[in-house]
N, C-alpha and C positions, 0 to 999 in steps of 0.2 A: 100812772095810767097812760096808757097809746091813745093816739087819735093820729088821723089821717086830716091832712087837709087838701083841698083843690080849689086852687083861684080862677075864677073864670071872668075874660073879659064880658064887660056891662056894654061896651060902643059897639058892640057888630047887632045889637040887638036880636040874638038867636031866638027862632022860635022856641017853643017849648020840650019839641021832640029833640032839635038841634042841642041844645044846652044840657039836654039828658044824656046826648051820643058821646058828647064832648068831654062832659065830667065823667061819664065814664070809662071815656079810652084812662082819662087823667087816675082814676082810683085805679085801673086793671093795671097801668102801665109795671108797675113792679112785680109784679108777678108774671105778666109777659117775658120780660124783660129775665125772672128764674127761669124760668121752663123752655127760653130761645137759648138763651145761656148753654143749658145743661140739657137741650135734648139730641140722641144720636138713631138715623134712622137704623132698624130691625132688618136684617138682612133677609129680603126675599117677604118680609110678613106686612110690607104697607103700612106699618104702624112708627109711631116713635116712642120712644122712652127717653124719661127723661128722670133723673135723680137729681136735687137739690139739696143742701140743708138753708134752714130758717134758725135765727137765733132764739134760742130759749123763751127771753123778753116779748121779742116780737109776735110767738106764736101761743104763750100763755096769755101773755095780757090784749093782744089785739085778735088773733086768728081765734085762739080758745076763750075770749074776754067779749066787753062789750060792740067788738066794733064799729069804733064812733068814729065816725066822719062828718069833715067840716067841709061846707061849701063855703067858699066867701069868693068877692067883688073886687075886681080890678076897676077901674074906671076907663083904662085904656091900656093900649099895647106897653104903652113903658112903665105902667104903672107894674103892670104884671111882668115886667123884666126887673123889677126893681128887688122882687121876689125873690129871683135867681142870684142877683148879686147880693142879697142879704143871706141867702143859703150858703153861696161859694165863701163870702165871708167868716161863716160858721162852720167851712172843713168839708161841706156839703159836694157831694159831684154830682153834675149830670149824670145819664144814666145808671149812677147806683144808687143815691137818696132823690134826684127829685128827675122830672121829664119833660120838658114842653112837649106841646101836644099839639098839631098844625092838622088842619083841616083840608083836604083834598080841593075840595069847592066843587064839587059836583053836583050840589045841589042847591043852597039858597045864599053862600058866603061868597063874594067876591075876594080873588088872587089878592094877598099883596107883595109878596115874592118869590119867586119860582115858582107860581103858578098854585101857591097855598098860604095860608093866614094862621097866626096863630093864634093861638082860644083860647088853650089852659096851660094851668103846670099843677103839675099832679108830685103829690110827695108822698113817700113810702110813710107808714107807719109808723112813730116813734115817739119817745117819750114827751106826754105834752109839754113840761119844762121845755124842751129843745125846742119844737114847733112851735109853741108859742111864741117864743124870741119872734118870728115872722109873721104869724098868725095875730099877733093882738093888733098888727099897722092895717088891719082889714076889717072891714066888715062883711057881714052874713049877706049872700047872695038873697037879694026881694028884686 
């Protein structure tokens, strides 16, 4: 079975709309992430195209399957980096299996570097065995 999971920091106390925006740059980011990839704009037609491929697994069992997503709880910003290095541990890279996701702060989040904070990390789709490995150190976002 796939699942997806995204950990979202618990300390910024995000509103409800906020933590909704957040977790879902963290679920879209892979997919962003194909389609920025692979797309080339159309000459003269304002449009772009974009061709990818999706691994067999990934689009039977998650895309054509149940698509199950996990939300769970950082307790703080290193908590949720703790994340990244138990993925880069397991082979994992940024931008192709997982993404931090950093908030502009334009509206209710205060900077903490470069003039953005980060929220979430979002992982691409994939066999729970794997994600588990990271996913059981967490609990479900309440």
């Amino acid at each position: 079975m796939y699942k997806q999971i995204i950990i979202a920091r618990k300390d910024l106390n995000m509103s409800p709309g906020k933590l909704a925006a957040q977790v879902s740059h963290g679920s879209m980011a892979f997919l962003i992430w194909m389609v920025r990839d692979n797309s080339h704009p159309l000459a003269c037609q304002g449009e772009y195209e974009s061709k990818f491929r999706i691994e067999n697994d990934l689009y039977e069992q998650w895309i054509n399957g149940e698509f199950t997503k996990c939300i769970l709880q950082a307790k703080n910003k290193n908590q949720l980096l703790k994340a990244k290095t138990m993925a880069e541990e397991l082979g994992m890279k940024e931008g192709k299996d997982f993404w931090l996701i950093y908030d502009n702060c334009h509206t209710e989040l205060e900077p903490e570097e470069n003039g953005r904070t980060l929220t979430v990390i979002g992982f691409k789709p994939m066999d729970a065995e794997i994600i588990d490995q990271i996913g059981r150190k967490y609990h479900l976002y309440v």
